[in-house]
TORNUVO-714867 format. One record per residue: residue in one letter; residue number from 0; x, y, z of N, C-alpha, C in turn. Coordinates in steps of 0.001 Angstrom, whole numbers, plus 500000, padded with zeros to 6 digits. Layout:
BEGIN
["A",NUM,[X,Y,Z],[X,Y,Z],[X,Y,Z]]
...
END
This chain:
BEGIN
["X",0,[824250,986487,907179],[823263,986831,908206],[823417,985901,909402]]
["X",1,[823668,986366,910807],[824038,985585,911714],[822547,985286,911964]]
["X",2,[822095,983678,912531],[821508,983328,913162],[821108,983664,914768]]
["X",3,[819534,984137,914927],[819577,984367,916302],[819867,983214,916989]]
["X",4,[820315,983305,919027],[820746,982343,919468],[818928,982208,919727]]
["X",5,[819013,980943,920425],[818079,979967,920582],[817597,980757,922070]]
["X",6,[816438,980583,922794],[816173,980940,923880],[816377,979607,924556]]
["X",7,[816889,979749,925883],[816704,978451,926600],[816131,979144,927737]]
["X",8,[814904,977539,927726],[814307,977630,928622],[814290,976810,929547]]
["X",9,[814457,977007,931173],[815036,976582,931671],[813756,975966,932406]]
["X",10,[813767,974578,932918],[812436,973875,933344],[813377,973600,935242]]
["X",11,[812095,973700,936151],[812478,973817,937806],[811124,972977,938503]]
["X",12,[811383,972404,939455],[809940,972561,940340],[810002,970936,940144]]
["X",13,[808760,970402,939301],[808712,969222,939516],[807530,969090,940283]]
["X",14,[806559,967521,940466],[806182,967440,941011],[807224,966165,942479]]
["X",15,[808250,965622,942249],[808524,964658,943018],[808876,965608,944482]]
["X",16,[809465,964581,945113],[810145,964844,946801],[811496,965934,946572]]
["X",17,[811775,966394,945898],[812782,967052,945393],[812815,968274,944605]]
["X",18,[811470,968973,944712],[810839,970005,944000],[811579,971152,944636]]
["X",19,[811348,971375,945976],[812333,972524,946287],[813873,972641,945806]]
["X",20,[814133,971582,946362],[815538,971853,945212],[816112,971852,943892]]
["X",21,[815004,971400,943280],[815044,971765,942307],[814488,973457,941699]]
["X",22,[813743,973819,942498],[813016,974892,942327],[815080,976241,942587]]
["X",23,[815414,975611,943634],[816713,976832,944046],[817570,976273,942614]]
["X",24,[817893,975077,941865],[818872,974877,940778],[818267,975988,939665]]
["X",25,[817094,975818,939262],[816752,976627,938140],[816731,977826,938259]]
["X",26,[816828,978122,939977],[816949,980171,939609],[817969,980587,939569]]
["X",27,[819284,979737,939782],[820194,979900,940129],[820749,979705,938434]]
["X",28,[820105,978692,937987],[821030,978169,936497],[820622,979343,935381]]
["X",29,[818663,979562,935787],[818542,980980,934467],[818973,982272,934959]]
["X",30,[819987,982415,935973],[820297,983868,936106],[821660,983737,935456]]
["X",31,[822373,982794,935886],[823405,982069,934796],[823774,982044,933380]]
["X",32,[822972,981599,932936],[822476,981391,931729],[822077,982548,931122]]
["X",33,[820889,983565,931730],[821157,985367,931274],[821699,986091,930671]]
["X",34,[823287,985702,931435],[824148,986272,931297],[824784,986138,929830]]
["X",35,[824439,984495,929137],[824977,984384,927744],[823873,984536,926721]]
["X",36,[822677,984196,927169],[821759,983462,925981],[820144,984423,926552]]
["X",37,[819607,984993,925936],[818185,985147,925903],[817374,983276,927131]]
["X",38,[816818,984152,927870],[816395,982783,928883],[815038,983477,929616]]
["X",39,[814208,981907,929890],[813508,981964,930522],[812783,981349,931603]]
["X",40,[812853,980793,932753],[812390,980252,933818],[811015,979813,933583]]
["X",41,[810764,978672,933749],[809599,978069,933639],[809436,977166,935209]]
["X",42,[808888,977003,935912],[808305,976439,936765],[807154,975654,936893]]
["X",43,[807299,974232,936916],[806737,973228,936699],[805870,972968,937885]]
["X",44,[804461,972415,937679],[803794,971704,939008],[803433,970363,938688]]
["X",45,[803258,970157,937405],[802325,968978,936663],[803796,968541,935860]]
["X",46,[802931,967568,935622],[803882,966537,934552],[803407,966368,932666]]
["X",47,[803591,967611,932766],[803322,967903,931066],[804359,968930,930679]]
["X",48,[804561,969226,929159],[805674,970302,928940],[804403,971692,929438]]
["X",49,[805715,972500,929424],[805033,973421,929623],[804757,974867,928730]]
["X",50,[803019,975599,928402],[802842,976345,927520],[803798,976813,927154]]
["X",51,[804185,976920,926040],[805222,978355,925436],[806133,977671,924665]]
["X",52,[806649,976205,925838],[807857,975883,924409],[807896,975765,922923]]
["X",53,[808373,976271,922291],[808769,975823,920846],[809660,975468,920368]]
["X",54,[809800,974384,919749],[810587,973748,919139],[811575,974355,918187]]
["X",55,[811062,975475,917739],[811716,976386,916814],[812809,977582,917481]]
["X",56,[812052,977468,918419],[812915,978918,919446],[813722,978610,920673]]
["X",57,[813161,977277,921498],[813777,977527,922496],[814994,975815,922566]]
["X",58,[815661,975976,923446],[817020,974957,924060],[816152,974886,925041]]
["X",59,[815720,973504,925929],[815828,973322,927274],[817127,973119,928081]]
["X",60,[816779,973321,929026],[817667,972956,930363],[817004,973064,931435]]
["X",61,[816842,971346,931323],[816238,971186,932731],[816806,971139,934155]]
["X",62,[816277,971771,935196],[816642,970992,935946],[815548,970976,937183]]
["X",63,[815249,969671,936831],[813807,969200,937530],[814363,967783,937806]]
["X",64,[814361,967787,939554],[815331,966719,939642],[814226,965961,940460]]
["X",65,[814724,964708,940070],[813784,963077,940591],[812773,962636,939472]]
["X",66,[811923,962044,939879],[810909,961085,939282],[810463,962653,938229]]
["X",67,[809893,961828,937443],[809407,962584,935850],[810194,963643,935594]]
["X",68,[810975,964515,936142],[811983,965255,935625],[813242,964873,934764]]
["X",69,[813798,963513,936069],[815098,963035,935775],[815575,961144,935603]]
["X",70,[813956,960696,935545],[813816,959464,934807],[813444,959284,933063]]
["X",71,[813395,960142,932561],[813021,959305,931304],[811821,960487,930888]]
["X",72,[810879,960541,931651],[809178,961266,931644],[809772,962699,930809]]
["X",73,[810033,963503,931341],[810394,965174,930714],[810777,964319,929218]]
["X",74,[812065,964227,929644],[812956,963376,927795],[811751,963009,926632]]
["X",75,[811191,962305,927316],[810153,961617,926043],[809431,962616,926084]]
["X",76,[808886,963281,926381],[808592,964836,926082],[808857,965708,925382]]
["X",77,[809831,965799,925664],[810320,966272,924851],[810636,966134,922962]]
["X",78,[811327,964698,923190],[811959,964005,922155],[810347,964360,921122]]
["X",79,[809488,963985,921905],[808278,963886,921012],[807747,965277,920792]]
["X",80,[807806,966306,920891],[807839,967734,920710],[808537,968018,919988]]
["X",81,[809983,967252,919656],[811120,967938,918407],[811832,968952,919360]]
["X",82,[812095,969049,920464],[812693,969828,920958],[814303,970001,921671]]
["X",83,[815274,970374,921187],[816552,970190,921625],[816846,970420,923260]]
["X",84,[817401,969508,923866],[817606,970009,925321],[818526,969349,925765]]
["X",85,[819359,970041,926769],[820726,969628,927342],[820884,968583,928448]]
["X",86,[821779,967717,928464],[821760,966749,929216],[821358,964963,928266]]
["X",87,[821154,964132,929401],[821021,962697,928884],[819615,962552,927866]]
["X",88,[819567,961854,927067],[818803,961334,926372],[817316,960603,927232]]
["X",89,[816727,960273,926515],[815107,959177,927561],[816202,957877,927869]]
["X",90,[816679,957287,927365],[816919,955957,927874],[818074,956036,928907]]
["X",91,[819112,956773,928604],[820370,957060,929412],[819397,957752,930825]]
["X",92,[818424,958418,930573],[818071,958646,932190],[817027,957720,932288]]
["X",93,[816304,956987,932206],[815670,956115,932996],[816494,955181,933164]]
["X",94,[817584,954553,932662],[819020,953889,933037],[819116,954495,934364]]
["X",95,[819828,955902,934670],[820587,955919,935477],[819825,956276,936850]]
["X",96,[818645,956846,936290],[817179,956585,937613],[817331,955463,938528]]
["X",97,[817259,954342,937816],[817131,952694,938434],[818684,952537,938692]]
["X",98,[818924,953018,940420],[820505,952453,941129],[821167,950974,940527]]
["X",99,[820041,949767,940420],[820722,948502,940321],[821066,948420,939277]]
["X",100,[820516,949013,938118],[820660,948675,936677],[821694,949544,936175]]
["X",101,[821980,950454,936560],[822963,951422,937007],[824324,950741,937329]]
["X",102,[824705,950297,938673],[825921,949472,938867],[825822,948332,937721]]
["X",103,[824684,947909,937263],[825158,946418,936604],[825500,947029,935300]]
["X",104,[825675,948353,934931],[826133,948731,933410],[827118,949104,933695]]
["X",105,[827765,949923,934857],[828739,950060,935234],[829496,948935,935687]]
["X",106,[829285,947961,936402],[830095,947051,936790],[830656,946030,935518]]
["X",107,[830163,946105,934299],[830132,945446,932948],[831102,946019,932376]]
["X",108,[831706,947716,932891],[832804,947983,932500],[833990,948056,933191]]
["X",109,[833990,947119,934233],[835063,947109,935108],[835158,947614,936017]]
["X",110,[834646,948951,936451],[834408,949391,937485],[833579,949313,938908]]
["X",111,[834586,948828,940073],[833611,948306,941098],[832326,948734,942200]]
["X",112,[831771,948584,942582],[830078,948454,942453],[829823,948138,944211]]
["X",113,[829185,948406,944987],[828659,948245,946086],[827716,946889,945818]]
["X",114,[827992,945941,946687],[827161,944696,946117],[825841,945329,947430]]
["X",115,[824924,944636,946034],[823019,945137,946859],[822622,943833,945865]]
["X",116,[820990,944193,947031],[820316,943306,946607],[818816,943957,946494]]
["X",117,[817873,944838,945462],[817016,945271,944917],[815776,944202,944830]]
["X",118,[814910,945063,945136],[813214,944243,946036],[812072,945237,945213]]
["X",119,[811282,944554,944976],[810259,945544,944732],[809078,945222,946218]]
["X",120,[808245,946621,946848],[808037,946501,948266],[806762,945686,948529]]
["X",121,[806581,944821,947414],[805076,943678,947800],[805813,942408,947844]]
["X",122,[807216,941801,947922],[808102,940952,947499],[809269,940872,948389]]
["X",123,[809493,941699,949554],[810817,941774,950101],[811542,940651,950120]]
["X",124,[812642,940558,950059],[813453,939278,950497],[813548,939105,952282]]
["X",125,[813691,937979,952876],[813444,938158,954308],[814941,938357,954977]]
["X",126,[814815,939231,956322],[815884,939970,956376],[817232,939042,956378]]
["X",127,[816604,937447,957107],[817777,936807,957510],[818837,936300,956114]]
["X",128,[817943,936396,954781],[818572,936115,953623],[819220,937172,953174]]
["X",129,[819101,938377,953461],[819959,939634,953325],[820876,939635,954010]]
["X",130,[820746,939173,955007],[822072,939560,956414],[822919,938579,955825]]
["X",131,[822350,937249,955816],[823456,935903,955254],[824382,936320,953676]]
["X",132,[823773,937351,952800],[824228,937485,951503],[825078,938965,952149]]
["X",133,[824684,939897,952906],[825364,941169,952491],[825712,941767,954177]]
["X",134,[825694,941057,955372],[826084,941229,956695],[825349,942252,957086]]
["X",135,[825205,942187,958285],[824716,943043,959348],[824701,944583,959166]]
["X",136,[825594,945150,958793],[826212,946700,958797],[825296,947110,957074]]
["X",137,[823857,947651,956650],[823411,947629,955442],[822877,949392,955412]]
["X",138,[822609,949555,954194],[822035,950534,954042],[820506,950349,952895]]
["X",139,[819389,950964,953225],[818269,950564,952791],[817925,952017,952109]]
["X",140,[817487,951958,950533],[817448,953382,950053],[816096,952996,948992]]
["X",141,[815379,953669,948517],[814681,953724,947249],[816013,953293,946015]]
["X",142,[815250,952678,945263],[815733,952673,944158],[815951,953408,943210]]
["X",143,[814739,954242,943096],[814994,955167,941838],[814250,956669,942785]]
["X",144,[815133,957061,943775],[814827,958598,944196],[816640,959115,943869]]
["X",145,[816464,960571,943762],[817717,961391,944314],[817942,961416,945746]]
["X",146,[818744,963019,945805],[818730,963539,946807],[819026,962859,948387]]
["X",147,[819144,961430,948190],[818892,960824,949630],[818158,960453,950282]]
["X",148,[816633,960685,949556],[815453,960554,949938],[815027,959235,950313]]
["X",149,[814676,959224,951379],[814357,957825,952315],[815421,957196,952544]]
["X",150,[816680,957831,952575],[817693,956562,952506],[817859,955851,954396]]
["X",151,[818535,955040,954558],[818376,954710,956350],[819306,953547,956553]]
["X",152,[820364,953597,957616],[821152,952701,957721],[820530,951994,958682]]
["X",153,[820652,950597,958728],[820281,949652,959977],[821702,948671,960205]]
["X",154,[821274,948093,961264],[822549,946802,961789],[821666,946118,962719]]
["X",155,[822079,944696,962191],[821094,943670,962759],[819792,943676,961761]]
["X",156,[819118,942196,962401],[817984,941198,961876],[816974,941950,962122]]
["X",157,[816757,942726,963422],[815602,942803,964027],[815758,944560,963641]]
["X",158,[816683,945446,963301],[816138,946837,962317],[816209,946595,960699]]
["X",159,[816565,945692,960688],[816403,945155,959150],[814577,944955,959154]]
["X",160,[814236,944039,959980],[813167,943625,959914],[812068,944880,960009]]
["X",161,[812465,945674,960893],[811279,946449,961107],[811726,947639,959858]]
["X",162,[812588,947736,959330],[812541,948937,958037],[811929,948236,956960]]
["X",163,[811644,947093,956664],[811263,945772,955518],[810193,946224,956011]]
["X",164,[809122,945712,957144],[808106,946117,957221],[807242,947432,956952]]
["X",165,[808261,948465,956919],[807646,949874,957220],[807775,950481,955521]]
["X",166,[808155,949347,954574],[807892,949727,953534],[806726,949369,952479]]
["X",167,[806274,950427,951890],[804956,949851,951014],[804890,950155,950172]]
["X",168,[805819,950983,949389],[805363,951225,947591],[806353,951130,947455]]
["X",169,[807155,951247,945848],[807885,951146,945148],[809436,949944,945445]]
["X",170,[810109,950746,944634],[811162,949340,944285],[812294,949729,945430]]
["X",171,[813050,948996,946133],[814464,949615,946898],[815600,948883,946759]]
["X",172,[816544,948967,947309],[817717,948733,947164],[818188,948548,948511]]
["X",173,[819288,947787,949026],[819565,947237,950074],[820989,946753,949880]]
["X",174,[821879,947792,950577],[823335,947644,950157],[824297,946788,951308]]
["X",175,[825360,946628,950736],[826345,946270,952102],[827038,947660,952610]]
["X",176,[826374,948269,953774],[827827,949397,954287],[828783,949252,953824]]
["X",177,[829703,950169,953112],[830830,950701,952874],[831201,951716,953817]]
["X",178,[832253,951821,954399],[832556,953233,955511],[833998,953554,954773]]
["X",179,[833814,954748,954254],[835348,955230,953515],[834886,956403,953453]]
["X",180,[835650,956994,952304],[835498,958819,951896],[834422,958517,950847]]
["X",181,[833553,959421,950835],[833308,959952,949972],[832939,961180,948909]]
["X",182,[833068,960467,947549],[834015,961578,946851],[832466,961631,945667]]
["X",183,[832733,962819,944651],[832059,963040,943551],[832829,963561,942667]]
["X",184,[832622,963556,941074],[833406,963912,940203],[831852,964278,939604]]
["X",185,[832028,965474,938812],[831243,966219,937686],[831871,965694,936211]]
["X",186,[831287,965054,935130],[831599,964996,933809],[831155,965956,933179]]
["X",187,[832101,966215,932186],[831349,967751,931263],[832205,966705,929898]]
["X",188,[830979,966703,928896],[831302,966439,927448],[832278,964931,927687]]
["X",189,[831796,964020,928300],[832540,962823,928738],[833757,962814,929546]]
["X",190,[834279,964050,929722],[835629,964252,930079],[835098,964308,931651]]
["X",191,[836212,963645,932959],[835899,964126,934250],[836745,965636,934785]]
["X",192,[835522,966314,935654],[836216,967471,936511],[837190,966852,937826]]
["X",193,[837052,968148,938679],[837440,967567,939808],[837118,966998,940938]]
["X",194,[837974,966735,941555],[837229,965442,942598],[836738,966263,943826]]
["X",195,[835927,965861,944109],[835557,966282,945544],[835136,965556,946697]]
["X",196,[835449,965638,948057],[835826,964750,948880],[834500,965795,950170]]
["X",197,[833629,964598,950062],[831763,964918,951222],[832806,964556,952302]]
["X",198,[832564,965401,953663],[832385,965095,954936],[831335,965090,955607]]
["X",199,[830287,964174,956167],[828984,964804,956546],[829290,965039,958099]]
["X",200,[829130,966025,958707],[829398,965792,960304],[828955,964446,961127]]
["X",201,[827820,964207,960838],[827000,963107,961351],[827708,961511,960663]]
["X",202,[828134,961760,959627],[829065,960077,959079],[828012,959804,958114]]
["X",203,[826601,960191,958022],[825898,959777,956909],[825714,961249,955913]]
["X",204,[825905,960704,954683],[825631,961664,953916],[823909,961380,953346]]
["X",205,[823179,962111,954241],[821437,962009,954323],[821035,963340,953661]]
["X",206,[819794,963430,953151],[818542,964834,952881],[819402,965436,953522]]
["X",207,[819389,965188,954905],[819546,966630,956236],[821250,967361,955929]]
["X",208,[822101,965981,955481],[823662,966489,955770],[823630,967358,954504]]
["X",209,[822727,966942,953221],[822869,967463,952177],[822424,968786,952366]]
["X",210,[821594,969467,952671],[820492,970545,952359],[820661,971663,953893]]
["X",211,[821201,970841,955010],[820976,971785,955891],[822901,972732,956252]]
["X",212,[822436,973863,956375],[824014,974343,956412],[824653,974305,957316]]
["X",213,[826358,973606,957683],[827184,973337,958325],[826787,972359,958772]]
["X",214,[826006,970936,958568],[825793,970003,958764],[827104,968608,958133]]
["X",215,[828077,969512,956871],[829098,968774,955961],[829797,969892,955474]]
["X",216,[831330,968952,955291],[832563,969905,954892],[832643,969116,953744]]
["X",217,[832786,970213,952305],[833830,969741,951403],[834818,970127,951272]]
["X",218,[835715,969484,950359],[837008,969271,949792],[837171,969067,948700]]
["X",219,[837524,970416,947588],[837602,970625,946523],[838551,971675,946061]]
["X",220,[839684,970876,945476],[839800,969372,945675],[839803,968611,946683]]
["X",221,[839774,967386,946413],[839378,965783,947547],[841098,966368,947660]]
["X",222,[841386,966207,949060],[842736,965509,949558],[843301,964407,948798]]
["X",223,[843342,964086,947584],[844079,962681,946999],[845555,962924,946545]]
["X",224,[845940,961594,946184],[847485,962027,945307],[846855,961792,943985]]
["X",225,[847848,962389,943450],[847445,962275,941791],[846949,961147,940604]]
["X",226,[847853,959489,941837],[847396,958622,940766],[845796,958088,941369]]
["X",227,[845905,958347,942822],[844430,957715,943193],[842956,959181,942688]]
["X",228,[843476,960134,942392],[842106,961178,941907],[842495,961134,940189]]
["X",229,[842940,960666,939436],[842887,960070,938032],[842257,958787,937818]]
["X",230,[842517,957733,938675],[842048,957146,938941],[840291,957126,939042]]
["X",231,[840227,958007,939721],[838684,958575,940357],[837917,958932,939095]]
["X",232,[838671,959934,938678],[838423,960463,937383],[838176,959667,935689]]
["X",233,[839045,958533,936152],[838662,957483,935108],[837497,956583,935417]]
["X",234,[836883,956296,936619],[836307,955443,936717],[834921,956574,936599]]
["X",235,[834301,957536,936691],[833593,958133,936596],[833338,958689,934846]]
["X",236,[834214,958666,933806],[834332,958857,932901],[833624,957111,932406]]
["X",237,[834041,956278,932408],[833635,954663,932535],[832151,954818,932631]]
["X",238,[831942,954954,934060],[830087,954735,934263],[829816,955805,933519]]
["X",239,[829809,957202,932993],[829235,958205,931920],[829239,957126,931015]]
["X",240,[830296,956711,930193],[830403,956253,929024],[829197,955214,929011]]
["X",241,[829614,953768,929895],[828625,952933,930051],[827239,952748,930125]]
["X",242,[826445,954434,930199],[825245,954105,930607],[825029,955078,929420]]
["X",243,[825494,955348,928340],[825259,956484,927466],[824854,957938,927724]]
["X",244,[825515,958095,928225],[824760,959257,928857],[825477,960565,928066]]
["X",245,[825199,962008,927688],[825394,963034,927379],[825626,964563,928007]]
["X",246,[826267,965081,927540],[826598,966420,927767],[827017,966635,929113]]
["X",247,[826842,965959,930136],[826828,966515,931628],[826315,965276,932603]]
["X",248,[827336,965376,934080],[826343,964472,934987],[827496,964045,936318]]
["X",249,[826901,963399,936897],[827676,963477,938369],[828072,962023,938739]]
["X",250,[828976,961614,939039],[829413,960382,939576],[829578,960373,940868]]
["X",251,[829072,959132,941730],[829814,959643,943432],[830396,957752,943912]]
["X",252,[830811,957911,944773],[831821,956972,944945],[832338,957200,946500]]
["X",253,[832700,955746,946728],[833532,956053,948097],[835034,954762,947637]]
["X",254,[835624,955574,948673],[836654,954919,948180],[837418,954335,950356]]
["X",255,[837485,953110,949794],[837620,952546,951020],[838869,951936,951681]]
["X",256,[838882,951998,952785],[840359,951583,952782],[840280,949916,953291]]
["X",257,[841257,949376,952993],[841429,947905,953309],[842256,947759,954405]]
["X",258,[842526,946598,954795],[842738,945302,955698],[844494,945444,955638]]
["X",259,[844859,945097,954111],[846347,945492,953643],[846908,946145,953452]]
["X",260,[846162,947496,954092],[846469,948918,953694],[846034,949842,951892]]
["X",261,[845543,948983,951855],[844999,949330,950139],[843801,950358,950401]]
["X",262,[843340,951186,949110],[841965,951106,949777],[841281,950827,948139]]
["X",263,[840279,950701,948246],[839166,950002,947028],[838187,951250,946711]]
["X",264,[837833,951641,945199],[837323,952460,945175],[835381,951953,944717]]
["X",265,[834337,952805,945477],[833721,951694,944552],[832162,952828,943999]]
["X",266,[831659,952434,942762],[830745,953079,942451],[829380,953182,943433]]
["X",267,[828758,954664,943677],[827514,954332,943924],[826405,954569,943195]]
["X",268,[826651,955890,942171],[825630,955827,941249],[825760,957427,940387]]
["X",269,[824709,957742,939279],[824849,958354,938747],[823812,959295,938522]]
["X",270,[823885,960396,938846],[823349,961995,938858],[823196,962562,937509]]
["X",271,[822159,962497,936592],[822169,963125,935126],[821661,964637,935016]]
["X",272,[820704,964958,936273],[820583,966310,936386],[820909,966354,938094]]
["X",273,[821548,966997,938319],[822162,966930,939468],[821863,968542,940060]]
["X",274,[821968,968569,941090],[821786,969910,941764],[822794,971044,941155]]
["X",275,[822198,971872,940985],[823120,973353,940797],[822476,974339,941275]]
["X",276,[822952,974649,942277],[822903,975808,942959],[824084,976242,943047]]
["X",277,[825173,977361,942950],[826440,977699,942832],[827115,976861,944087]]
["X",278,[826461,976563,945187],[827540,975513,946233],[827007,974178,945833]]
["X",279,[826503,973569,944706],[826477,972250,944409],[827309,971550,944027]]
["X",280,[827354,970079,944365],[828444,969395,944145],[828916,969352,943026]]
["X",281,[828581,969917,941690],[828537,969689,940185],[829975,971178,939761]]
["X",282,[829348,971986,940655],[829975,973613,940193],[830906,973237,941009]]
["X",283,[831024,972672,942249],[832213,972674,943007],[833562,971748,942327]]
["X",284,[832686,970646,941969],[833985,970102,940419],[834405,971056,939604]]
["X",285,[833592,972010,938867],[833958,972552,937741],[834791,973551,937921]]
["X",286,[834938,974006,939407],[835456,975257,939914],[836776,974754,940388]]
["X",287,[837332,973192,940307],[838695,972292,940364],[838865,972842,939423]]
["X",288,[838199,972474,938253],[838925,972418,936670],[839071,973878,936290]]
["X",289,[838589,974883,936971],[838656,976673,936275],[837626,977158,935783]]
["X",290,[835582,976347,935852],[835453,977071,935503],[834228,977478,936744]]
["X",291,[834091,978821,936647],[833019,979276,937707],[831548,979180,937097]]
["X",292,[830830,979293,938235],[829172,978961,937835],[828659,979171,936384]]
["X",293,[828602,980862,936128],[828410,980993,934799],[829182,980374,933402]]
["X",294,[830311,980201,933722],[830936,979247,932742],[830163,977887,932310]]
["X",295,[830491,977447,933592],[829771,976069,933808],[828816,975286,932826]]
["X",296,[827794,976709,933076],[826174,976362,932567],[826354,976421,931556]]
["X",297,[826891,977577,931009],[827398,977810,929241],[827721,976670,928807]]
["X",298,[829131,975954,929390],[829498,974501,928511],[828286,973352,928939]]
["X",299,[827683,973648,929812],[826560,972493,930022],[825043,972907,928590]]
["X",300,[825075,973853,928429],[823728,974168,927891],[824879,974069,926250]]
["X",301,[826023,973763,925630],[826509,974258,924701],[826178,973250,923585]]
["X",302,[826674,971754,923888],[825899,971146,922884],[824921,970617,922057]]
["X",303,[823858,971198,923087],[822484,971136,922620],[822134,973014,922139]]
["X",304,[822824,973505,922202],[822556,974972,921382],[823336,974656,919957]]
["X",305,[824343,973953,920058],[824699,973492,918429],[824352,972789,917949]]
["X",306,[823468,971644,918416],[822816,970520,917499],[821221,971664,917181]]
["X",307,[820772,972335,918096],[819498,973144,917322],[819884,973725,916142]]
["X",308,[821128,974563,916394],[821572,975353,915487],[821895,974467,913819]]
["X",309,[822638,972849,914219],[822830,972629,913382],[821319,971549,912648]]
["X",310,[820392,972130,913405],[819124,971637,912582],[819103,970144,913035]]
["X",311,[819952,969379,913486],[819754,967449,913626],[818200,967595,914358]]
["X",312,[818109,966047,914103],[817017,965219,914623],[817234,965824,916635]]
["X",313,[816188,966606,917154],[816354,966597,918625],[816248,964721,919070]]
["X",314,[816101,963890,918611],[816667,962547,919179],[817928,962080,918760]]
["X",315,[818224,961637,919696],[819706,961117,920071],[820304,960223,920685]]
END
């Protein structure tokens, strides 16, 4: 007697800064998903599971991206419901939520790291001790948002100073400019896809370059030679590994050129539910490696339809 498949239900919306886009990943992923498996769209406003799931019937797949979706909050939700769902575990995403703690698990495996210096916003460090540790040319972002949200480049003491001031809640991050390419790689099942190489018209890859159309060109594949996008591909396989993370997730990186003609590649951070909308940076990897949208989701939603199936503990 064959076993019915599992329904997955697919979670969107969110309450964070990132609800709309998350709201376009999930209609896009359960029409996807349709196509293989009994599915159903759920749309989130609050930060609780939502009526209907069962533990007995359905697979999640979330994709409810930022704060309580894609820190930790949904996961333990889950986990504590008994419910199987695709993607990182509670700890691997509140890991990869927090940018600094993030490079410092990654940088533990060799792979190099944008040096920052992380503040929580009742505590700033004062600008002239930032400029002296990480120079003039910085970039100032939230710590634990997606999407780009609030991110803002300054140069000099005196826009350092006034972005320090104009902050008042939560934790941030405060990098040294890097100016190179940058690239993203999609992991599926630890293994890396293909590389892809952001152009933003404007030189910053912001909310606006992300979300608004013909604002950025990709390249997929990235323009590389073979040993520098293996390369790419290994070091993105590294930070997956390093931060434990499961089934699926996004690496991005710039890779810079040097002084000696070299160029240096270096981590910026890690995406565990990442945008999918069929032109997202995630499908545009997978569509290097051969497979198209609906594929995609299938191998993304696949190992958590066999651990239901095979009855394990939904913790992991």
């Amino acid at each position: 007697m064959n076993t019915p498949p599992p329904i997955i239900a697919v979670l969107a919306g969110g309450t964070s800064a990132e609800r709309e886009v998350s709201l376009g990943s999930g209609r896009a992923c359960a029409l996807a998903l349709a196509q293989s498996f009994p599915t159903r769209l759920f749309e989130l406003a609050v930060e609780t599971l939502p009526e209907g799931i069962d533990s007995q019937q359905h697979v999640v797949f979330s994709t409810l991206h930022g704060t309580f979706g894609e820190d930790g909050g949904m996961q333990r939700l889950l986990d504590g419901a008994g419910v199987h769902y695709a993607g990182c575990g509670m700890a691997a995403s509140a890991l990869t939520m927090d940018k600094a703690q993030t490079k410092a698990a990654v940088a533990r495996r060799g792979v190099g790291v944008v040096q920052g210096i992380a503040f929580a916003s009742a505590r700033p460090p004062a600008a002239a001790e930032i400029i002296a540790a990480l120079g003039e040319r910085l970039v100032v972002k939230p710590n634990n948002e997606g999407s780009s949200v609030g991110l803002a480049l300054v140069s000099g003491q005196a826009e350092l100073t006034a972005k320090l001031a104009a902050i008042t809640h939560g934790t941030w991050l405060v990098e040294k400019r890097i100016v190179g390419r940058e690239l993203s790689v999609g992991v599926l099942d630890g293994r890396a896809l293909g590389v892809v190489e952001i152009r933003p018209r404007s030189g910053v890859y912001d909310f606006a370059s992300k979300y608004t159309k013909g604002l950025t060109e990709y390249f997929a594949p990235a323009p590389l030679d073979a040993v520098t996008t293996r390369a790419v591909q290994a070091a993105a396989e590294m930070a997956f590994a390093a931060c434990d993370c499961r089934d699926y997730g996004r690496a991005d990186f710039i890779l810079a050129p040097e002084k000696n003609g070299g160029e240096t590649l270096y981590f910026l951070e890690l995406n565990t539910l990442p945008g999918m909308k069929e032109t997202s940076l995630l499908p545009m990897s997978a569509r290097c490696a051969g497979l198209d949208f609906p594929a995609l989701v299938r191998a993304m939603v696949a190992s958590a339809v066999q651990r239901f199936r095979a009855g394990t503990s939904a913790v992991t």
